[in-house]
N, C-alpha and C positions, 0 to 999 in steps of 0.2 A: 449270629453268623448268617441266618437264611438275610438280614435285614441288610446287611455289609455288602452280600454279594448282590444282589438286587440295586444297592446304590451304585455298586461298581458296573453294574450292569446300563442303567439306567444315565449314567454318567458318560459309559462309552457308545451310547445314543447318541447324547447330544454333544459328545466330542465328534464322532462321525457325520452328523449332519451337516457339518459345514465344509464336510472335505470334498464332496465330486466338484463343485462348481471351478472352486479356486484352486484345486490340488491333486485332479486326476483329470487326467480328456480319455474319455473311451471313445473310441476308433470306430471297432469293428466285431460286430458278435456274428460266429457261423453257429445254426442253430439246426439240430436234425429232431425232428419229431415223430413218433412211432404214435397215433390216437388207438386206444381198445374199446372202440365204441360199447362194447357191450356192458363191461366194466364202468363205463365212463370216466375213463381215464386216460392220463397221456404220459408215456415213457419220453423224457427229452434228454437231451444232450446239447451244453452252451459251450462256446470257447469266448471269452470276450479277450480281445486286445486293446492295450490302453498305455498311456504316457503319463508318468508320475512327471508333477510340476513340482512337487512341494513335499520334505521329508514327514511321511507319515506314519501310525501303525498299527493302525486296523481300516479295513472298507466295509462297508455294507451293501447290500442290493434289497429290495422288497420283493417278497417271498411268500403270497399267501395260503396257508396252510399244504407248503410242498416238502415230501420225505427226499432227502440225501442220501443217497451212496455212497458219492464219492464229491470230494471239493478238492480243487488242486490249483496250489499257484505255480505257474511255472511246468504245470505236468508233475507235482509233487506234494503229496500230502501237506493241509495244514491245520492248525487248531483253528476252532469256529465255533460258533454259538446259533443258535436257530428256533424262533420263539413262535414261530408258525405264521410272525408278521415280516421279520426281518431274518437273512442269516449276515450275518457279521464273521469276519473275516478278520484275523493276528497275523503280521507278518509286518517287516520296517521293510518298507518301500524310500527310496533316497530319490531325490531328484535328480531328473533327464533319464532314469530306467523306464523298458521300454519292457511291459509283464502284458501277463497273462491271466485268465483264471476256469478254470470249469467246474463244470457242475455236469452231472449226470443223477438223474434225479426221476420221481413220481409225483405228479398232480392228479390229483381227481379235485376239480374245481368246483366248488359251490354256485358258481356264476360266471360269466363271462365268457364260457364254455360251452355251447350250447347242442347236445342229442337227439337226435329227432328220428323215429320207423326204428330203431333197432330192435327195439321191442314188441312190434307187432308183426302183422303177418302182410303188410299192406305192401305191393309189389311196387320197388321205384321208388320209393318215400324214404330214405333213408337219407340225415343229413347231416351234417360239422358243419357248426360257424360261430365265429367269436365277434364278440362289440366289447374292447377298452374302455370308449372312455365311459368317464364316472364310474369304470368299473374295475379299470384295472387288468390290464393283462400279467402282471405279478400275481394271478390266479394259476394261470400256468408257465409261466417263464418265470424265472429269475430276472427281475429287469427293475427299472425305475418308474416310479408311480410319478416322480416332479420330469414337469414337460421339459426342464431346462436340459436334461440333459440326453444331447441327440446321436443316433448312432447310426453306422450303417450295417443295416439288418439282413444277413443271409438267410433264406430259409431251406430246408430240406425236409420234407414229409413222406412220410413212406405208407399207403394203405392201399386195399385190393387191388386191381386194374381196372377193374368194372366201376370204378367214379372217377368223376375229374377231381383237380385240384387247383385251387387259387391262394394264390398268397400275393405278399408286396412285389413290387417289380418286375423283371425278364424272367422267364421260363428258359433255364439254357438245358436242359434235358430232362427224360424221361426213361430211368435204368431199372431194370429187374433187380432186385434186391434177394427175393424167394420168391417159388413159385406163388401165383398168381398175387402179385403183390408189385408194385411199381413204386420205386421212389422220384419226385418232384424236384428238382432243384430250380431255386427262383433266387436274383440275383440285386439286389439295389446298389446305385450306384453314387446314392447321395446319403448322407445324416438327414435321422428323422425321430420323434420321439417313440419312449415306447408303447403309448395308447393307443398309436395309428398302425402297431402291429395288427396284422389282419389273415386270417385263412378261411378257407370256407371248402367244404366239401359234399360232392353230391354225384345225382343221375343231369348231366348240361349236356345241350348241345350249345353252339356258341354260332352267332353272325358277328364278321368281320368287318369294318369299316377304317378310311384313313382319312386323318387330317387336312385339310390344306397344305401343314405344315408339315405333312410325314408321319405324326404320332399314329402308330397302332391303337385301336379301341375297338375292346372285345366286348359284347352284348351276350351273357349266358342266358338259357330259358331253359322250362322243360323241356324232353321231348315231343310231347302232347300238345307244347303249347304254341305251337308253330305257326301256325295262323297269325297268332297275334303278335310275336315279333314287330310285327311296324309300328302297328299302332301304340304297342307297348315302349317300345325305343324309339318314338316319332318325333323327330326333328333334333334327334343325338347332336349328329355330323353339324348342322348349322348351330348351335349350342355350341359345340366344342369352337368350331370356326371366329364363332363370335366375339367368344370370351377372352381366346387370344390374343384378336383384332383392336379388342374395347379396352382388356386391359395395360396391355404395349406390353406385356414380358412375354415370353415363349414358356410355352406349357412347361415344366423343371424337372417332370420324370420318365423314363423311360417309354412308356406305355399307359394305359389305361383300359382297366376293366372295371365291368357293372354286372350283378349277381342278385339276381333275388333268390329269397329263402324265406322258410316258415314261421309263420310268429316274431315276428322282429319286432325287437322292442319298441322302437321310433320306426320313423318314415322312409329312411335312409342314414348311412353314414360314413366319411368322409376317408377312410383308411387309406393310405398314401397308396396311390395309383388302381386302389381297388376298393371301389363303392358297394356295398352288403344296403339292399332296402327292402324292403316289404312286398311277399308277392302278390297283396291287395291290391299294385299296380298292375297288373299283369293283368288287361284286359284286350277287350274287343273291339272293335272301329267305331259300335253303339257306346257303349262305355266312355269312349274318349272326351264325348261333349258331359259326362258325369264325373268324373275323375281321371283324370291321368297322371303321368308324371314328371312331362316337362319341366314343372317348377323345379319340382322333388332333383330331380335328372342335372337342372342347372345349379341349384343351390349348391349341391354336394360337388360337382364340377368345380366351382369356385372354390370351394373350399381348398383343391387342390393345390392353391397361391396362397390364400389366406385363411391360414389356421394350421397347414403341414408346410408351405414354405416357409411363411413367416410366423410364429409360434408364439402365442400370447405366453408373458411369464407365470400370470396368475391368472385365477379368476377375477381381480379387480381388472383385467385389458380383455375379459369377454367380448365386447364389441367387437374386439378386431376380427374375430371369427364371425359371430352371429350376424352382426348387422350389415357385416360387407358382403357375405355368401348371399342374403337376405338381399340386398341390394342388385347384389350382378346378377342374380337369377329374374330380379323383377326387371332387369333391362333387356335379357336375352329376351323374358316373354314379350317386351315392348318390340323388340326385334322381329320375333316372331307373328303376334297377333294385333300389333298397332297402338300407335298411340292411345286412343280411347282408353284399352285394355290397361295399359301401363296406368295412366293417371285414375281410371275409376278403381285398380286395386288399394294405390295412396289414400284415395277418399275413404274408402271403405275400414281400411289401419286408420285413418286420422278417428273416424269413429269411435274404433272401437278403445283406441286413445282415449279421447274425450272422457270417455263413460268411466274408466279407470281414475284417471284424472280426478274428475266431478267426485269420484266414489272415496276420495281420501286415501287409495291405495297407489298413487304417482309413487315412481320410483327412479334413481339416478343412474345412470347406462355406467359410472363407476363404482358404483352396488353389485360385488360377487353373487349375491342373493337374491338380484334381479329376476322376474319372471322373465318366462319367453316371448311374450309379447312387445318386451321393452327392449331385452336383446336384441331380437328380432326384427322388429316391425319400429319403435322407436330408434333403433341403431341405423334402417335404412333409412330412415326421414331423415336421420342429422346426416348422412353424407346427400341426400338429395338437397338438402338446404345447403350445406357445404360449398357446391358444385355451382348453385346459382349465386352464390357470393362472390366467390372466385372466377367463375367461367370455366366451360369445359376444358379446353385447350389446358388450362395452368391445373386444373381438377388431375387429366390425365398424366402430364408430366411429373406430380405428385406423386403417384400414384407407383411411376414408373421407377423414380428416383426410391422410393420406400420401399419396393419390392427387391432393387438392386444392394441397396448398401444394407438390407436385413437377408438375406437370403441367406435361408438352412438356418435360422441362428431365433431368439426369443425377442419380442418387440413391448416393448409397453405404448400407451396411449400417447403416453410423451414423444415415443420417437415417430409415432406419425405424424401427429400436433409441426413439429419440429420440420417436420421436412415438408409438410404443407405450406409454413411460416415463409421458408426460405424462397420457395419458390412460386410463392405467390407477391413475394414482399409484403404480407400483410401482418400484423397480430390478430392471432386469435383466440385471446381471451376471451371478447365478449363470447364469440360461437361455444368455445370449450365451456363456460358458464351456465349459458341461455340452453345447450343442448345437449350435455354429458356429463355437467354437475346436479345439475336442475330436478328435482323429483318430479317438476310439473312437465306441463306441455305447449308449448308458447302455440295454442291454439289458432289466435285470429292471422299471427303471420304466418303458420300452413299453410291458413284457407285462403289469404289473398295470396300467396306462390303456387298453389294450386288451380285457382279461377284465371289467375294469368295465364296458367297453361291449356287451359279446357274451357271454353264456351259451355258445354254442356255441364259441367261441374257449376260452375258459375250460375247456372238456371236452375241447379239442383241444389245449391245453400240457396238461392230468393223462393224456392217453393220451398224450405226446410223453415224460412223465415216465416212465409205465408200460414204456413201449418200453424205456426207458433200464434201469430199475430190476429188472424181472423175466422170464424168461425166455418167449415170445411164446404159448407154449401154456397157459398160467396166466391171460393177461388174458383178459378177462370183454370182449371183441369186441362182443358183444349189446348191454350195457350201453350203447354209447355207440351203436352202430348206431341199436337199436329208442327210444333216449331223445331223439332230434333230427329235427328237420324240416328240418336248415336241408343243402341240396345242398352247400352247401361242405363241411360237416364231412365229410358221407359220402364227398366227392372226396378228401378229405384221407386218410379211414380208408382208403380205398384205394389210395391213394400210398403212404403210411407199412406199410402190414400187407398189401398180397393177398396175400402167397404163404403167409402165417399162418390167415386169415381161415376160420371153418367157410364150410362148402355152401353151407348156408341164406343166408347174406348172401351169397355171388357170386352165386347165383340171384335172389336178390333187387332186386343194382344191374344185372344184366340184366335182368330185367323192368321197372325201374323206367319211369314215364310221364315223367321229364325226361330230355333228350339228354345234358345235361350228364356223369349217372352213368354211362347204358352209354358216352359215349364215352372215360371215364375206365379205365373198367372195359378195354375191351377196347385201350386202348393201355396197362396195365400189367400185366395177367394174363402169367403165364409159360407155363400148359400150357392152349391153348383148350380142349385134350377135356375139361378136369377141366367144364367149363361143356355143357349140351343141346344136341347141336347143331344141333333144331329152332330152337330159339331164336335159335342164334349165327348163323344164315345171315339170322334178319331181319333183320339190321343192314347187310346188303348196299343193302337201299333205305332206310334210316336217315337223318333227316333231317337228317346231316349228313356233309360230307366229310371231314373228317378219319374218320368214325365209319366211312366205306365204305373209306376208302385199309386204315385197320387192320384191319378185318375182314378187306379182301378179301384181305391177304400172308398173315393168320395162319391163314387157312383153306385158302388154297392152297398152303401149308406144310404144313399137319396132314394134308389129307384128298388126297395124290396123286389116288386113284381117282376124288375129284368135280372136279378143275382145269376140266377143262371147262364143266361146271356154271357156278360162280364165273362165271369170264370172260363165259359168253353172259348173265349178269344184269347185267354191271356193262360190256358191253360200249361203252354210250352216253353213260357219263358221264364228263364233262371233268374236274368238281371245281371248285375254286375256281381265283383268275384265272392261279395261277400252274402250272394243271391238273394238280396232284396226283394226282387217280385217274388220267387217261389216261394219262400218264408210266409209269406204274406197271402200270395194264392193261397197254400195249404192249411192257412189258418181257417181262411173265407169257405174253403171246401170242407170243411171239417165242422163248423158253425150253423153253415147255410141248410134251412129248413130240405129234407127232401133231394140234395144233390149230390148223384151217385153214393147213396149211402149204404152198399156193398163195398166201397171203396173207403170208406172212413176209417176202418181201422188200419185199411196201408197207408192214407195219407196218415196219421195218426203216427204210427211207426216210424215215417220219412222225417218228421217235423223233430220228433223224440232223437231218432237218430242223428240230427243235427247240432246235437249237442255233445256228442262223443271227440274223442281227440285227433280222429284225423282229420277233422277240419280245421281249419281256420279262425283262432279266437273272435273274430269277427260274428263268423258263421254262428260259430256256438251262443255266443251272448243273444244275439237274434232270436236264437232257437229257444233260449232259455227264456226271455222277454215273452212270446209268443207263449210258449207254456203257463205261465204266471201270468198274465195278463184274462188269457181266453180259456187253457184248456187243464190246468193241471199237470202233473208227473208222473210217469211210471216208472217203476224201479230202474231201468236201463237211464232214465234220465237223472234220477237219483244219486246214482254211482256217479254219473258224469259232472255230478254239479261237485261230491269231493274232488275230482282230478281238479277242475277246474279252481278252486281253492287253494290249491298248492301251483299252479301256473306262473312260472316265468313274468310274467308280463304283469305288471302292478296295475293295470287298467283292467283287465279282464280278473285279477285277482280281485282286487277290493271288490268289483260288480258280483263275483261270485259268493265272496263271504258275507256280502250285506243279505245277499238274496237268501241263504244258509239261517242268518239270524234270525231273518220272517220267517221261514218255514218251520223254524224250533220251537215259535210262538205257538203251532198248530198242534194239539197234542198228536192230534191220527198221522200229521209228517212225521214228528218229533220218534214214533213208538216205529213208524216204518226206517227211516233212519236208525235207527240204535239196532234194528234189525240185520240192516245192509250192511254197518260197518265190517259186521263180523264177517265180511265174507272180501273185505279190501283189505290190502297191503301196505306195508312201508310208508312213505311219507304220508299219506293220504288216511290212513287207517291212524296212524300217531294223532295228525290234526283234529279229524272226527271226535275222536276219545277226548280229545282236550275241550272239544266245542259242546261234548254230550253232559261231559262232568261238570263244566258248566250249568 
């Protein structure tokens, strides 16, 4: 019997799977949400409206482990099934009816959901934010996991008053619901799928800016973090302007907002009219020449046309997202910072190309499975190769024609292939072959489409040749040094050659007046002393941090006798967000023979404490690196290496359980741990017990 119903079960799977495409259009989903942060969990309520094309009789939605209420077709009880992956849905729908369905329902999501301050006591840190894709927002909506099928998404949120709230599209009000509680209503006005559902909530303030073209775009930040608004959202407005301009269609949604938040899994991401990235941007004016987030800023910008207007069907048409966003964000930065910039980032990808390539791990831009380097960085080389096949002009009208006759709808490779073809008059088999079938990398014709475009490139393969061909004391260094203005090559010559290079040019990229060289210089030089070291201590207030973190190791390395020194210049500064110099100061101070060593155990504390959760995964692995490295653990660091085990974030997790495995090795960790656990909680306390019994 159980085996019967399970086939019948299993049967009316794969009888449902074929029905949304060809046999239902969903419309329209109003969707109100009630989050209990504390619980971790979310009260919702769906209406979907939709168009029966084809007599059917059952639907399904993706559902991942969400409890029902109530399920209504019509406003009217119906039988249903619900396996914690899908709920399934009985009822004969007839062709041309025009239905309904709700759900009223509880999610507490394992993922996709993201909690952050509700549990501690830390003022203003309190957050909601969700990331779909790869993940699924069928974690808490009832919705569809296949991109094919688009919808227009109402949202309505209802939490404190005391936080803002972002979701997809127009904000048309803000109503009391209960005392101090506000509900949200945000409005879309087009089909989009369900991954690129998006909300996010917090302590924002917001700057305003508009279009050339009229589009609203909202910039959230902390409240604290005001200062850096510019440099943080620096050159938004010409970004947005650009991409309009370059791509020929007009932006397709309402509005646009940008949010950063804590821990965020990737870099940024693309949620229809509202971008969630990482507040490791969120820096200073010093910062900006270290990281910022222009790229970040444009990439996902793009994305707004390609990957939520026009909608790959599958993973086998990934390019059409990764390597066009990948592309128009490297054209805004060419916009922005000059051609130089634009073509030494392409050399730099043709590289790291190369090496993959050579390495026997080449892979085809029609490979679901592709890494992100091929997505990405191989997907923007084949339209820049593309574009010089064809010429700009027919490049753009292509471009414009593909975004028009796909718009709101799902595209495969073929239908851009197709509309490139048409209005270029050309075939493009060999390109579709040579550059989207290909596992390899048609390396030598990069480099010569590249050296046509840059003089200084062109000098940088004949010194790459030089390197190859003749022994390092022979090439003529000068030559290319004193023959170029352009910062890349010189960053390049001293990548490729410092430990060769005469005097005269390391003296040189040390004095130079751009950040760029000394900071190149002094993160690959091998013997500081060979460099002045009046000179080399300026770099201590160097207007940049990475430029101060490398100074400050390689000098308090070289010169024992000035450690002191060092430290009281570089005493005050943080660094960037993920405080690189301080990490690094505190270590130095804590090491160093004899310095303020009444203070060692507060530095001591500060460093330990940096590994706790209200920082920044960033922060923390630092702090934790810096511990294992130079100074060991104390129990308060202990505890935080379990949180940090069970983390969100697959990057700072594996770093944490690898680091957990070496320390089990150590019996005196091994016996102080098994101590600690007993005194941790819930998930954390679970893992531990698994890693001890072990």
């Amino acid at each position: 019997m159980r085996f019967l119903l399970l086939l019948v079960l299993l049967l009316s799977f794969s009888h449902s799977n074929a029905q949304h495409q060809d046999k239902l259009d969903f419309i329209n989903a109003k969707v109100s949400l009630i989050p209990n942060p504390e619980q971790k969990e979310i009260q919702g309520h769906v209406t979907y409206y939709f168009d029966v094309l084809a007599d059917i009789d059952s639907i399904f939605l993706d559902a991942k482990n969400i409890d029902f209420s109530s399920v209504l077709i019509d406003y009217k009880a119906v039988r249903f099934t619900n396996n914690e992956e899908r709920i399934i849905l009985y009822e004969n729908f007839k062709q041309g009816e025009e239905r309904s369905i709700t759900f009223e329902y509880t999610a507490k999501p394992k993922q996709t959901v993201y909690f952050f301050g509700w549990d501690d006591e830390i003022e203003n840190n309190e957050q909601i934010w969700t990331q779909g894709q790869g993940k699924y927002t069928s974690h808490w909506l009832p919705s569809f996991d296949d991109m094919e099928e688009k919808i227009e998404f109402d949202l309505n949120i209802t939490i404190n008053e005391k936080y803002a709230v972002l979701a997809n599209g127009k904000l048309l009000a803000k109503s009391n619901e209960e005392p101090d509680a506000l509900m949200w209503s945000f409005d879309m006005q087009k089909p989009m799928s369900s991954y690129l559902l998006a909300f996010a909530i917090g302590n924002y303030d917001k700057q305003e800016l508009q279009s050339k073209s009229g589009i609203l775009i909202e910039n959230y930040y902390y409240g604290q973090d005001s200062l850096k608004v510019e440099p943080t959202y620096r050159y938004t407005k010409e970004i947005f302007d650009f991409l309009e301009e370059e791509i020929g269609f007009p932006y397709p949604w309402q509005n646009y907002k940008q949010i950063p938040v804590h821990d965020f899994l990737y870099a940024g991401m693309e949620n229809t009219t509202v971008t969630v990235f990482s507040d490791g941007y969120v820096i200073d004016s010093t910062a900006f020449v270290d990281k910022n987030y222009v790229n970040v800023n444009a990439h996902e910008l793009a994305h707004q046309w390609f990957g939520n207007l026009v909608t790959e069907k599958d993973g086998n048409h990934h390019w059409l997202h990764e390597g066009f966003a990948t592309y128009y964000a490297q054209l805004a930065e060419k916009k922005i910072f000059g051609d130089d910039h634009y073509y030494w980032k392409l050399f730099r990808t043709l590289q790291q190309l190369k090496n993959v390539v050579e390495s026997g791990e080449g892979q085809a831009l029609t490979d679901p499975k592709a890494s992100s380097l091929i997505f990405y960085e191989k997907g923007a080389w084949a339209l820049f190769m593309l574009r010089n096949q064809i010429g700009d002009t027919t490049f753009k009208k292509g471009i414009q024609n593909y975004l028009q006759k796909h718009q709101f709808k799902n595209v495969t490779i073929s239908d851009f292939i197709k509309e490139m073809e048409l209005v270029s008059e050309t075939n493009l088999d060999d390109f579709r072959d040579e550059w989207l079938e290909n596992t390899g990398f048609p390396l030598e014709k990069a480099k010569t489409s590249l050296a046509e475009k840059s003089k200084a490139i062109q000098h940088a393969f004949e010194l790459e040749s030089d390197l190859v061909t003749f022994q390092p004391k022979v090439i003529n260094y000068k030559k290319y040094w004193n023959g170029t203005n352009s910062v890349h090559l010189k960053k390049q010559i001293l990548e490729w050659a410092h430990a060769s290079l005469p005097q005269e040019i390391l003296e040189d990229a040390l004095q130079a007046d751009t950040i760029a060289i000394r900071q190149q210089l002094i993160s690959v030089i091998n013997d500081i002393k060979k460099l002045p070291y009046q000179n080399v201590v300026t770099l201590l207030q160097d207007e940049s941090y990475v430029t101060i973190e490398n100074s400050l190791f390689r000098l308090w390395e070289a010169y024992p006798e000035k450690r002191r020194t060092f430290l009281k210049r570089t005493k005050n500064v943080t660094g960037l967000p993920n405080k690189n110099v301080r990490l690094l100061w505190l270590t130095l101070a804590i090491v160093t023979n004899d310095y303020e060593t009444r203070n060692t155990p507060v530095y001591f504390k500060e460093l330990s404490n940096y590994t706790s959760k209200q920082y920044s995964w960033e922060v923390r692995m630092g702090a934790f690196q810096y511990l294992n490295q130079a100074l060991g653990f104390d129990d308060a660091a202990l505890k935080n290496l379990a949180n940090a085990c069970v983390h969100h974030s697959w990057q700072f997790k594996k770093y944490a359980r690898n680091l957990l495995q070496d320390l089990l090795k150590d019996q005196a960790y091994k016996t102080r741990l098994v101590a600690l656990t007993k005194e941790l909680k819930g998930e954390e306390e679970r893992y531990m017990n698994t890693k001890l019994k072990q």
